[in-house]
N, C-alpha and C positions, 0 to 999 in steps of 0.2 A: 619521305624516306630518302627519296635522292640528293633532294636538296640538304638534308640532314646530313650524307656522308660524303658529298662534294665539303661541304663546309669541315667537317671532321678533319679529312683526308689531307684539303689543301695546308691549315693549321700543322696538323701533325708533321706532315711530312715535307713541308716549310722550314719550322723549328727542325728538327731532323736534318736536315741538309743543313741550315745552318750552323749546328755543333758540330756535323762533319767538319765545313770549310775551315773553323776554328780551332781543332784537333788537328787536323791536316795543314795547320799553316797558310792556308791559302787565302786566309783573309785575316785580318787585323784586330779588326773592333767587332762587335756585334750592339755596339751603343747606338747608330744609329736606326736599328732595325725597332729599337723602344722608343727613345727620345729625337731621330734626326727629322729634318725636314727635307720635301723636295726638291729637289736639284743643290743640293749643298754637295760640296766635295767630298768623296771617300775617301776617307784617311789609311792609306797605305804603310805607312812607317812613319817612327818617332826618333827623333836623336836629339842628343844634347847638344847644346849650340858649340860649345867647346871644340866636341868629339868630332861635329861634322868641319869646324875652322881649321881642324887639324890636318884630316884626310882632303880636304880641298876645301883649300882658302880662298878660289880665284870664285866660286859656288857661294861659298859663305859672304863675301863680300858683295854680290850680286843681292842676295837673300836679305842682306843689315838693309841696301839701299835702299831696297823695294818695300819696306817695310810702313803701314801695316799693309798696303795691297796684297802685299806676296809676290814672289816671285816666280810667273809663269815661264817654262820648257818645254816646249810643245805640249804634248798632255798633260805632263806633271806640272802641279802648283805646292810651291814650299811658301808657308807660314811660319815664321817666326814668334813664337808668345812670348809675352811679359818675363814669364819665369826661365823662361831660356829654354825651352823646348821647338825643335823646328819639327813640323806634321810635314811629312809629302802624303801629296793627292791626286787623285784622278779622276775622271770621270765625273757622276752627279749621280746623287740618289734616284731609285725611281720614282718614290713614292713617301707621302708622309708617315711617321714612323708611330707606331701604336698608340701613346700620347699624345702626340700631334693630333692623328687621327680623330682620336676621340672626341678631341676638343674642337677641331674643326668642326665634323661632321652634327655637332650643337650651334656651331656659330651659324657656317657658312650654306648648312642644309636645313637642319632641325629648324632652327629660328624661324628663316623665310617661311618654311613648309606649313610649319603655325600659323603666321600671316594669309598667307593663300587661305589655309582648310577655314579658319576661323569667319573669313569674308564672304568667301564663297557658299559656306557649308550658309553661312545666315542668310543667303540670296535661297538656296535650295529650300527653306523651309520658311519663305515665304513662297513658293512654290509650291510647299505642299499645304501648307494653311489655305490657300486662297483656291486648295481644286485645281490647279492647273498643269499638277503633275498628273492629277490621275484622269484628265482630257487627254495631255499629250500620251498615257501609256494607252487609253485605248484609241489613239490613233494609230499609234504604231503596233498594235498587237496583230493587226493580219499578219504584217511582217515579220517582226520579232518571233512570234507562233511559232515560225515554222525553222528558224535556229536556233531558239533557249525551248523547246517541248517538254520541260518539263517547269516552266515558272508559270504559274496561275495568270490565267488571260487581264490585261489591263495590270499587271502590277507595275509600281511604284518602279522596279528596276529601270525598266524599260526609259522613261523618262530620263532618268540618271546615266545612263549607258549615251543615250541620245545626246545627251550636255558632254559627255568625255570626248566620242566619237569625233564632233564637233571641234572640240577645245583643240585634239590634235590634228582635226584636217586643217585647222589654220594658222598650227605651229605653235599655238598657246599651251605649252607645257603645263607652267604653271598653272595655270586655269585648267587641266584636266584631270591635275591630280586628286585634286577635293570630288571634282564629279566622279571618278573613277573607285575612290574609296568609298563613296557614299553609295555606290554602285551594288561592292562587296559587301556591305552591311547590311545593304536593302535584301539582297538574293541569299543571304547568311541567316539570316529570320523562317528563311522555308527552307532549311538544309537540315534535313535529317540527320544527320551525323555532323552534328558540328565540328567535331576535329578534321576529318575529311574533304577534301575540294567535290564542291558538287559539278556535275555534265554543267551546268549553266555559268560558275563562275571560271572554270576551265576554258568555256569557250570564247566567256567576254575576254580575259584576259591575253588569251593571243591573239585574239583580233584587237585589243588595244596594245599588246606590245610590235604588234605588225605595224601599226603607226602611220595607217595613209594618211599623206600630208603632201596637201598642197602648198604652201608658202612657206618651204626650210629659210626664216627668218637669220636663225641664229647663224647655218652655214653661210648664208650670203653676204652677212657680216663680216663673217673670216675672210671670205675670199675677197669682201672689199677692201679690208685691213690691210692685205696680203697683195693689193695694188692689181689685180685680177684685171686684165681686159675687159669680160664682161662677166663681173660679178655673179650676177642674176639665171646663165647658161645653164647653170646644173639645175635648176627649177625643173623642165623637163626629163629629163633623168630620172631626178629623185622624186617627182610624183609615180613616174611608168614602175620602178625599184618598188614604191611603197608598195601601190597597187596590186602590181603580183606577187607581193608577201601576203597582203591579206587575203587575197584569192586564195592563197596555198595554205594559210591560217586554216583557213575558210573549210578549205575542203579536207585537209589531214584530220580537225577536229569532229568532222562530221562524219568519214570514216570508221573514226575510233570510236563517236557514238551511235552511228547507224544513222543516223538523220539524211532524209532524200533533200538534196536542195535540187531538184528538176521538178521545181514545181513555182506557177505563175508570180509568186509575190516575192521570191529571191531573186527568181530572174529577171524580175523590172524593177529591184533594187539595185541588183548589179549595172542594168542598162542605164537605170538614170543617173547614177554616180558616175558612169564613164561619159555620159551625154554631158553633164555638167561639167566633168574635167576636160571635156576637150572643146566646151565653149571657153571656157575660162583659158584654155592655155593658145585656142586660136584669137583671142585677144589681146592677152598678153604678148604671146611672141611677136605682134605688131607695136609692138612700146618699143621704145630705145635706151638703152642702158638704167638713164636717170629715171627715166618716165617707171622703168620697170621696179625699180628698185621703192619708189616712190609710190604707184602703186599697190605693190604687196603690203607694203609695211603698213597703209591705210586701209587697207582691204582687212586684216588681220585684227587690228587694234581695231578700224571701225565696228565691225560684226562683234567684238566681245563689247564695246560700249554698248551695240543695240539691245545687246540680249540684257544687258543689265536695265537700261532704260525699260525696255518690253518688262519682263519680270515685276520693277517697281509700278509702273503704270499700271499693268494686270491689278494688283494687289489694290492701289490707290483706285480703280473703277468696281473692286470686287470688296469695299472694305467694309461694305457688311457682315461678310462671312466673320471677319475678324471679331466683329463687335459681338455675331452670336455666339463666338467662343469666348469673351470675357480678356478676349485682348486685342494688341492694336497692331499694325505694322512695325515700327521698329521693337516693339518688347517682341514680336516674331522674330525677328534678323537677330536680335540677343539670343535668344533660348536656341536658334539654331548655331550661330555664332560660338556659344559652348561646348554646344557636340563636336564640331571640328576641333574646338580644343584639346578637347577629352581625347577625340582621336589621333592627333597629332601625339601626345602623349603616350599614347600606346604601343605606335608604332617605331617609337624610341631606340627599345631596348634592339631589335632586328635591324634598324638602321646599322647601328655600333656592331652588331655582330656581326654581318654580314662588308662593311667597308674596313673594317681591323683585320677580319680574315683572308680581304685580298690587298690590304698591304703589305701584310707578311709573306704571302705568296710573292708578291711585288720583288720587294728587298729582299728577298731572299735571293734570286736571278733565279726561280726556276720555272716563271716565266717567260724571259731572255730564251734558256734552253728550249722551253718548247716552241718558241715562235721561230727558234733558229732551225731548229730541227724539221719542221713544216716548210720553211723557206730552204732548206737543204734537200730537201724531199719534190717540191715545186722544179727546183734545179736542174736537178736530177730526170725529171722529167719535158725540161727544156720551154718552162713555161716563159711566157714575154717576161724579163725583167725588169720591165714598164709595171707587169701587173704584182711581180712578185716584193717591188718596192714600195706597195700602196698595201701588202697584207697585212703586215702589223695593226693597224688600224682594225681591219677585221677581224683579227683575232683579239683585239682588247676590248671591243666595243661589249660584250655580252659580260665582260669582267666592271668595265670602269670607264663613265665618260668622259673623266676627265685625261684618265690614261691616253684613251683613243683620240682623247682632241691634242694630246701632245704629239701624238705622233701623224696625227692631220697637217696640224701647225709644220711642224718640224719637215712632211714632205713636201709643202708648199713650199715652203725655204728652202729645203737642198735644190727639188729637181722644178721650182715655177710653180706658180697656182694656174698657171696657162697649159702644163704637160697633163700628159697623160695620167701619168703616177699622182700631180697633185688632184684634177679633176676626180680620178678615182675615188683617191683617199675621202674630197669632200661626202662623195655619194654612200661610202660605206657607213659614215659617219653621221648621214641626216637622213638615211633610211632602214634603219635599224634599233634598236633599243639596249637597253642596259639589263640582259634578263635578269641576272643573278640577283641583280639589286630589285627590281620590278617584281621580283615571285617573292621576296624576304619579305619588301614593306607590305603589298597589297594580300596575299598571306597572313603575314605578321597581322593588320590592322583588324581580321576576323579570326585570330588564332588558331588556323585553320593549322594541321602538322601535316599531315598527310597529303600531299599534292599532287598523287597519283604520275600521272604521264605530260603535265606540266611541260616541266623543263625541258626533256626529250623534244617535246612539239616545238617548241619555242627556241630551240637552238638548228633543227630543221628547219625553221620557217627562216632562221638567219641564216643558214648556208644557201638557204633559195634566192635571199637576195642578194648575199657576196656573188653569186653566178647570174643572176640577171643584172645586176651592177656592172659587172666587166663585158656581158653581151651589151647591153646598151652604151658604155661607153664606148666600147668599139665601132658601133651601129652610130652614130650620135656626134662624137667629136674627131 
């Protein structure tokens, strides 16, 4: 329901603002808000080439020379077209414009997302063909037990949960989404209410949108792009960030369902995951830039090659099972290979709905207003302007990752990927998730409508780590 009139709301009252600005004169076109693309010019005024030669010839002559470039004036860019119309411009779109969107979000999300579900969903069921899902779930069912208490001991989740968990401690996105969906479908089979988020899939999901990860791959990229002294520095940061998100996942959602975690098999989950990170990071931080960088990257990619080798090798030592079912290894990797199709297909229509509705919020600036309005409010209250020029990013990350890696990008460049403000900006950005999108698809993918206390949790659990983000930066660099 929440997510239902966030989604209403922001549409509505997007479009609404924009016929405002359009009645009121105070903006031009509303074409780009349908058809434009990212960072293209806003077109401010139109004049005829003539009309403008008249009133200033020494302008217009500048404008003939520079043609087709245009001719830039500080912010403003004048184009000159074919038909004799000159456009002034300013500024850059935020965001691709509802067409656009649409078609992107098939090209540049959908497509791949099918590749992933379909590869991996067919590794998953030779997983389950060969018995080895349902070994690993009652491995982990002491554990599991006693945070999903209401999923039947040894299920199939548990496994699934186990391969996502995984995928994201080692930054392998793509690689967690198929585990992650397959997750929701498996725990979706014993949900009473199907339209409704059950205690179990509420809890996986924010402790998977909490996202402890050790090797933010992708942020160390940027900040290598970005000519970074030591690229690799925010590694410690943004594991300590994850980590107390999922702590606070952990414990908000076991609150809400009553669940005691003081009891022996959470607590020496909790201990070995921190025992393991802080081997792993007392080794690391003994590497040197290159060594570190070099390193992760094999650490990350190695461990998703194993599990794949592991997986096939299981199946090719166990491929009798296969034969007493009347099939073989790869027609298993087919038949599951389909279902991530099938799912990928589903989750379609929520992708589109949910990345159209925060374009228009996007392009509309009333966005802009509220991030300025919080950063006026921050001001006001005499926060570091170090930390106040790395919010935007925190405030887009729960809307749009692409949004918030613009304006990552964008603070490494104005103020350094070495300052404060950029270091920040990385951390908000590799220890945090994309909720709004996260609760649509993974939602979406079990039709589930009703999401209860969802998103509430999960934009809590993101103000937990915008505030241990700027205490550990401060603490840290």
């Amino acid at each position: 329901m929440v997510l239902s009139r966030f989604w209403s709301f922001i549409i509505a009252g997007s479009i609404l603002y924009i016929l405002i600005l359009l009645a009121t004169g105070r903006t031009y076109t509303i074409g780009n808000v349908v058809n434009g693309k990212q960072n293209d010019p806003i077109v401010l005024a139109e004049f005829r080439a003539q009309d403008l030669q008249l009133r200033d010839s020494a302008l217009f002559a500048q404008i003939t020379a520079s043609k087709p470039g245009g001719f830039q004036q500080g912010d403003s860019l004048y184009m000159l077209s074919d038909n004799g119309i000159v456009q002034l411009s300013t500024g850059k779109q935020a965001s691709d414009g509802i067409f656009i969107t649409c078609r992107n979000t098939i090209l540049d999300l959908w497509l791949p997302l099918i590749g992933y579900l379909t590869f991996f969903c067919g590794l998953l069921h030779l997983l389950g063909d060969s018995h080895a899902l349902n070994k690993l779930a009652k491995f982990l069912t002491p554990i599991f037990v006693k945070i999903f208490p209401e999923l039947p001991k040894g299920h199939e989740a548990y496994g699934f949960m186990t391969m996502n968990f995984a995928a994201n401690f080692l930054g392998l996105d793509n690689a967690a989404t198929p585990f992650g969906l397959k997750a929701m479908e498996s725990m979706q089979e014993v949900n009473e209410n199907k339209a409704r988020a059950s205690n179990s899939q509420i809890m996986f999901l924010c402790l998977h949108a909490a996202g402890l990860t050790l090797i933010p791959t992708s942020i160390i990229g940027y900040r290598a792009a970005q000519n970074a002294s030591n690229p690799a520095d925010i590694m410690l940061p943004c594991i300590i960030t994850s980590f107390v998100g999922t702590i606070a996942a952990l414990i908000f959602v076991s609150i809400r369902q009553r669940i005691n975690l003081l009891n022996w098999a959470v607590v020496l989950l909790i201990a070995g995951v921190s025992a393991m990170i802080g081997l792993l990071l007392f080794y690391i931080t003994r590497l040197g830039g290159i060594e570190k960088i070099h390193f992760t990257g094999n650490l990350s990619n190695g461990v998703l090659l194993f599990i794949i080798l592991l997986i096939v090798a299981y199946s090719l030592f166990h491929e009798k099972i296969f034969k007493q079912n009347q099939t073989n290894i790869f027609d298993s990797f087919v038949t599951g290979a389909k279902d991530g199709f099938t799912t990928g297909v589903r989750v379609l229509p929520y992708m589109i709905a949910m990345l159209v509705a925060l374009s228009i919020f996007r392009n509309s600036g009333l966005m802009n207003i509220v991030m300025s309005g919080i950063t006026a409010l921050m001001n006001l209250f005499n926060v570091d302007p170090q930390i106040t020029n790395a919010i935007p990013v925190a405030l887009m990350r729960p809307f749009s990752a692409g949004g918030s890696r613009g304006f990552m990008l964008d603070a490494m460049k104005t103020f350094g990927p070495d300052s404060f403000t950029g270091q920040l900006s990385c951390l908000f950005q590799g220890a945090a998730e994309t909720t709004f999108y996260v609760i649509a698809l993974y939602f979406g993918s079990v039709n589930v409508k009703e999401t209860r206390y969802t998103l509430g949790v999960m934009l809590l659990v993101d103000f937990v780590c915008v505030l241990t983000a700027i205490l550990v930066c401060k603490l840290y660099f």
